[in-house]
C-alpha positions as CSV (number, residue, x, y, z in Angstrom):
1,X,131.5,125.4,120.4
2,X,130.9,121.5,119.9
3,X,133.2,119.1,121.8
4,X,135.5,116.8,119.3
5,X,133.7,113.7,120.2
6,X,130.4,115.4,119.1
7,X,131.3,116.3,115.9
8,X,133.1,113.0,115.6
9,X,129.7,110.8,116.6
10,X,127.7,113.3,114.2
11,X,129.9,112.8,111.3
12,X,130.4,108.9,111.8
13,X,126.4,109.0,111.8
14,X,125.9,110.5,108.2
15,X,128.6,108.6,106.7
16,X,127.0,105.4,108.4
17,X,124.2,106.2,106.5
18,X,125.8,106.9,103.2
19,X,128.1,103.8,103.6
20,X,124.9,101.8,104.1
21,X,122.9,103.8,101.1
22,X,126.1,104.1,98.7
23,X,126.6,100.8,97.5
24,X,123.2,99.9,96.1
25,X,122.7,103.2,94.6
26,X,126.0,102.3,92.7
27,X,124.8,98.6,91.6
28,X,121.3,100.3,90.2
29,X,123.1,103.2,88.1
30,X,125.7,100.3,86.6
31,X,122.2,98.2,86.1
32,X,120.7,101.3,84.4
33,X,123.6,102.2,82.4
34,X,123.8,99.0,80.7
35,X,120.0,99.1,79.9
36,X,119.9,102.4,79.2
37,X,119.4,101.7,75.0
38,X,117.2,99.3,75.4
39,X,114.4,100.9,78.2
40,X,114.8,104.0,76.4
41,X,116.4,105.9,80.0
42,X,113.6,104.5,82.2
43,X,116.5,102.0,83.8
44,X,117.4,105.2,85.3
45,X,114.7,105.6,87.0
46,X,115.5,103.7,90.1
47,X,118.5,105.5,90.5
48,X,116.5,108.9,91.0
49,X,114.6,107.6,93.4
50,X,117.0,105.9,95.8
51,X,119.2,109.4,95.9
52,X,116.4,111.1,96.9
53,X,115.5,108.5,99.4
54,X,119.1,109.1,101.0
55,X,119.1,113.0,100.4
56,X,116.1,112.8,102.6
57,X,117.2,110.3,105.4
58,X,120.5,112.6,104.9
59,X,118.4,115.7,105.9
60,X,116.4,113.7,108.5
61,X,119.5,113.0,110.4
62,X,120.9,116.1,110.4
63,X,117.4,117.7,111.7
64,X,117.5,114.8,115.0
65,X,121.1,116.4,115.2
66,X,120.2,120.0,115.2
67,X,117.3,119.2,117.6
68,X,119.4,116.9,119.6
69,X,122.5,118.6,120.4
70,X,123.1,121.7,117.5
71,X,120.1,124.1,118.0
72,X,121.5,124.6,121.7
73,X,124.4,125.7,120.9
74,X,122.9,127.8,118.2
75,X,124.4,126.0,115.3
76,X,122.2,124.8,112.2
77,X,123.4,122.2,109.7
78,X,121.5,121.7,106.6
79,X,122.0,119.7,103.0
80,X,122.5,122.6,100.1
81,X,123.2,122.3,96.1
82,X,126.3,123.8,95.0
83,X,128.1,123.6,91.4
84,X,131.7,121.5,91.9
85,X,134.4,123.5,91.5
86,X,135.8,121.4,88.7
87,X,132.9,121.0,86.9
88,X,129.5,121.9,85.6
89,X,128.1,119.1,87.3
90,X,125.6,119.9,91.2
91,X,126.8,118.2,94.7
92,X,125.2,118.3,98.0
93,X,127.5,119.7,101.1
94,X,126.6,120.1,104.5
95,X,126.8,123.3,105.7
């Protein structure tokens, strides 16, 4: 239903923005770990925050999308929790 180059421009768009997001998420949660004993977990605290900040300019980009091009076409794509398949631990998946 979607041409190849619209998927493509949609997918290169969220993974721009993770590629942008991921890397400082990453230096905070090393920055946390290693204070962890010593701010008794509230290190971590950044780190909550700036995943939810790109959860939700995840979810903002994929509702311009839907509006843009996907709710035409009757297609919907949405963030939603799922447990991994390897482990007890949650992800996110586009669906």
């Amino acid at each position: 239903q979607v041409a190849p180059e619209e998927f493509k421009t949609s997918i290169s768009r969220v993974n721009a923005c993770l590629r942008k997001n991921l890397p400082v998420n990453v230096k905070w949660l090393l920055c946390g770990c290693l204070c962890c004993c010593c701010t008794l977990g509230c290190s971590l605290w950044p780190v909550v925050c700036l995943n939810k900040r790109t959860r939700r300019s995840i979810q903002k980009l994929l509702e311009w999308e839907n509006n843009r091009l996907y709710h035409k076409l009757g297609l919907h794509w949405k963030l939603s929790k799922r447990k991994c398949e390897t482990s007890n631990m949650m992800e996110y998946v586009s669906i």
